[in-house]
C-alpha positions in Angstrom: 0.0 0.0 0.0 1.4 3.6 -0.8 2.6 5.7 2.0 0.4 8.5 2.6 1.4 12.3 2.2 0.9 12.7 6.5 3.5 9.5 6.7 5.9 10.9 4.2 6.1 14.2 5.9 6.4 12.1 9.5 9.3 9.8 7.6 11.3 13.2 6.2 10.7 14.9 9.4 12.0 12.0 11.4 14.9 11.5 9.6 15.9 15.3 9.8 15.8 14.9 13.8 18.0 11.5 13.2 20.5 13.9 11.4 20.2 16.3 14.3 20.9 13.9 17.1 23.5 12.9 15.1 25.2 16.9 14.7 27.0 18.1 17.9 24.7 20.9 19.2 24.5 24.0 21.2 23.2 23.4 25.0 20.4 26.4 23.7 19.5 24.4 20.9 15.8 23.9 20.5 14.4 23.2 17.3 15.5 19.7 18.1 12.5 19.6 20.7 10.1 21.2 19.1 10.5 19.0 15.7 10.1 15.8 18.3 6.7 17.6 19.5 5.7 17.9 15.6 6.6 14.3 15.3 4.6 12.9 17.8 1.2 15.4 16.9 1.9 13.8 13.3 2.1 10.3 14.7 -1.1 10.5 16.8 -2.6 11.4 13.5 -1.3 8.9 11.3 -2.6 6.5 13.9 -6.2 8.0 13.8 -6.6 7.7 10.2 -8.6 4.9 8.8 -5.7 4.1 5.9 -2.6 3.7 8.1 0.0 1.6 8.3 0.3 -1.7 9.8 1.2 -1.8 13.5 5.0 -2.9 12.9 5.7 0.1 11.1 3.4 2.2 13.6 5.4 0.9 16.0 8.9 1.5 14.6 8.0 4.8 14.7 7.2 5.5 17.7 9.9 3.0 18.9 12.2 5.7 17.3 10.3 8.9 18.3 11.0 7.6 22.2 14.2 6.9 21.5 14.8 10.5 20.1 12.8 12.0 23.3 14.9 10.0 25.7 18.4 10.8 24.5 17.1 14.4 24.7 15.8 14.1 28.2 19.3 12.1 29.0 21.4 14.9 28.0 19.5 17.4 30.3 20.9 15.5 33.2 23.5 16.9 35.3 26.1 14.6 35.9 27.9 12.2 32.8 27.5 9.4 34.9 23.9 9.7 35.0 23.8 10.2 31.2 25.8 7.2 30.4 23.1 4.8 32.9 19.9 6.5 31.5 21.6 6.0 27.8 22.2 2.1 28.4 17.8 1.9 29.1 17.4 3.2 25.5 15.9 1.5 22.4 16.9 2.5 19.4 14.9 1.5 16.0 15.6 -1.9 14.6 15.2 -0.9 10.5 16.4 1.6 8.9 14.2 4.7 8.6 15.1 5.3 4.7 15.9 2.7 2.1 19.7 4.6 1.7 20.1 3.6 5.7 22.3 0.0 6.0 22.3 0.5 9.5 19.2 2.6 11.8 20.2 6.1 11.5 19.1 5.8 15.9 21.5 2.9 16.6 24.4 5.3 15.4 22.7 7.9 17.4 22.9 5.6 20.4 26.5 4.6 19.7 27.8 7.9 19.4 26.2 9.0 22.5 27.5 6.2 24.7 31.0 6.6 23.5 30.7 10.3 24.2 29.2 9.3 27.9 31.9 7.1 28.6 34.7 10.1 27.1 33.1 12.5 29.4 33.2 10.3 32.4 36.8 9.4 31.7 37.3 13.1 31.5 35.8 13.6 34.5 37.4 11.0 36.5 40.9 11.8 35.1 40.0 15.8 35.6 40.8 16.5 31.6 39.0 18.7 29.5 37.0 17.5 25.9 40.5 18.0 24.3 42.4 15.6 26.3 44.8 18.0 28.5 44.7 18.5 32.4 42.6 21.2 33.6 44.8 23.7 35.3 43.5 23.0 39.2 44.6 19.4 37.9 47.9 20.4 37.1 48.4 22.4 40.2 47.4 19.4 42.8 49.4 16.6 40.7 52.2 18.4 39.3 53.4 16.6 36.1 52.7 13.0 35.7 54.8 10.5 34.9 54.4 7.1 32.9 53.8 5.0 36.0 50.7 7.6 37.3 49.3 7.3 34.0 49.6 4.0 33.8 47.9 3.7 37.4 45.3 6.7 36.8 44.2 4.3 33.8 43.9 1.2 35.7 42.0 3.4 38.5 39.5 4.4 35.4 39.3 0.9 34.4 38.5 0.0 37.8 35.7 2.3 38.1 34.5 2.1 34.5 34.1 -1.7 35.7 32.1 -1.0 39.2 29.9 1.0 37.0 29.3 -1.4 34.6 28.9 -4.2 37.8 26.4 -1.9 38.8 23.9 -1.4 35.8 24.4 -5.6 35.1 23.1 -5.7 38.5 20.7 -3.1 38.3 19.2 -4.6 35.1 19.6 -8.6 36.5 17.5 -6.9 39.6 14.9 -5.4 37.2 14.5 -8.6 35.4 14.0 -10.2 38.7 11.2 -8.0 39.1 10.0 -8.4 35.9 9.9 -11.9 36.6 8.3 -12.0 40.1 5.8 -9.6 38.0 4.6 -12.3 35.8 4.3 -14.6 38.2 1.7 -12.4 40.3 -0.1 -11.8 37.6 0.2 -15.2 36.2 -1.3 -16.6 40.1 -3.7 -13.4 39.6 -5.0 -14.6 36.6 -5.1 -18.2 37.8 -7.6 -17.5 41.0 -9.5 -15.3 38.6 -10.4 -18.0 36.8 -11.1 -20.6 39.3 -13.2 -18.0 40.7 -14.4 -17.3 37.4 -15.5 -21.0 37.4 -17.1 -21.0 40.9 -19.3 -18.0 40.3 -20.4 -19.6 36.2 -20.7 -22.8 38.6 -22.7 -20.9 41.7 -25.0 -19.8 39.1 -26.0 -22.4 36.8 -27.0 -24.2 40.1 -28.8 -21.3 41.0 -30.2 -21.6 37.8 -31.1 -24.9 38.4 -32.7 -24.5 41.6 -35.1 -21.5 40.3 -36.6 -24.3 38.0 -37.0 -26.9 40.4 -38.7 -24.3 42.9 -41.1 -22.8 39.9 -41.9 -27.2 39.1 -42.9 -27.8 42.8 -44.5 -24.6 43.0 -47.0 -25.6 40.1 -47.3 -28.8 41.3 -48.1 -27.5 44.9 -50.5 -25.1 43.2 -52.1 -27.7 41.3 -52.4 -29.9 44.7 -53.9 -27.3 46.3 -56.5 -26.9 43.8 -57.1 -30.7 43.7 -57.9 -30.7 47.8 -60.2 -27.5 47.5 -62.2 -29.1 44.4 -62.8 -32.0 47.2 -63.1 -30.2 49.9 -65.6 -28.3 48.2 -67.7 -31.7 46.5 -68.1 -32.4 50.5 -69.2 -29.7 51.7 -72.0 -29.3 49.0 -72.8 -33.4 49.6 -72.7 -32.1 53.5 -75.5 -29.9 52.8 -77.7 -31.8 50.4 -77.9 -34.6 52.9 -78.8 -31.9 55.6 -81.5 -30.5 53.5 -82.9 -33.3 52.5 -82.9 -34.6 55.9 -85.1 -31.4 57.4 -87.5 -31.8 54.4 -88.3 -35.8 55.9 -88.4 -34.4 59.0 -90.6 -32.1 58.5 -92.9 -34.1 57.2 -92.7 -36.6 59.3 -93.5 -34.4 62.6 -96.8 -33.7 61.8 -98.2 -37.2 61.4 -96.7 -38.2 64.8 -99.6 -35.6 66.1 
């Protein structure tokens, strides 16, 4: 089916804020922002209208629209360290946006920014600047470095570099693990549900069951009831024929006795 005009713009526009977060920018930059704003107005409409795509390429989309909104929102933060962990929770798109893409223009994106993370938090630990040198309060404290202080300000960064990376495996085995114990919950959840589920379908069709058993004896107990007052009522009428008849012989019987 042939892309519509609304997903063409979407496409063009998303692959200029690919090239963007790809471009080293100004920290007052903001036309990045406001083209991920466009983006996700255009997306809501492309997924409102009754000719859209099919939900894998919906979904690439936004896949790659939350990408480009969390690498934005990850370079707000203050420190490099908490850049580099919040960069590591990203998902970058799986195909490439254009057919002249061999790799997703976002996986690049997420590349570049991890190795920049990690440069800036060598910096940091090391006290360089971007280019590489000591930063003058640096130089004052340590004086000039030999070989062997490199060699152990490296192993130091390694060290650390390692913790950190300890620490996000663990952070991430320890989200998994409540993944996990989230599925199960909701897998014992769903399990009681059901057998409660069953019990109530269960509860009812008895009840069911019962309602026509009481509206049978009820008709036959009505039809009973008739039955005795039919009889009762043949006696009572029998009861007073025989009394009539009785004070009719008797009455003329009493005056020939005088």
């Amino acid at each position: 089916m042939a892309a519509s005009r609304l997903e063409l713009n979407l496409v063009r526009l998303l692959c200029r804020c690919e090239a963007m977060a790809a471009e080293k920018r100004d920290a007052d930059e903001w036309r990045l922002e406001k083209y991920l704003g466009a983006l996700e107005d255009m997306l809501q409409a492309l997924k409102a209208q009754t000719s859209k795509p099919v939900s894998e390429v919906i979904n690439e989309y936004s896949r790659k629209v939350d990408f480009l909104k969390g690498m934005l929102q990850a370079e707000k933060l203050a420190s490099s360290s908490e850049k580099a962990l919040a960069n590591q929770f990203l998902a970058p798109g799986r195909v490439p946006t254009t057919a002249r893409e061999r790799v997703p223009a976002t996986k690049t994106v997420h590349l570049q920014s991890r190795a920049r993370y990690t440069s800036e938090m060598r910096s940091e630990l090391l006290g360089t600047d971007s280019a590489g040198e000591p930063k003058p309060d640096v130089r004052k404290r340590t004086g000039v470095a030999g070989p062997r202080d490199e060699k152990q300000s490296a192993a130091e960064l390694d060290l650390v570099l390692q913790q950190h990376q300890n620490l996000q495996e663990k952070l991430a085995e320890e989200m998994l693990g409540l993944a996990r114990s989230l599925k199960t919950n909701t897998l014992a959840a769903q399990s009681v549900i059901k057998k409660d589920n069953q019990t109530l379908s269960h509860s009812l069709k008895m009840a069911d069951q019962n309602l026509e058993k009481l509206k049978t004896e009820s008709e036959r107990l009505e039809q009973h009831a008739q039955k005795s007052v039919n009889w009762l009522l043949w006696a009572m009428l029998i009861i007073v024929c025989f009394i009539f008849i009785s004070m009719i012989l008797f009455i003329r019987i009493m005056p020939k006795l005088k």
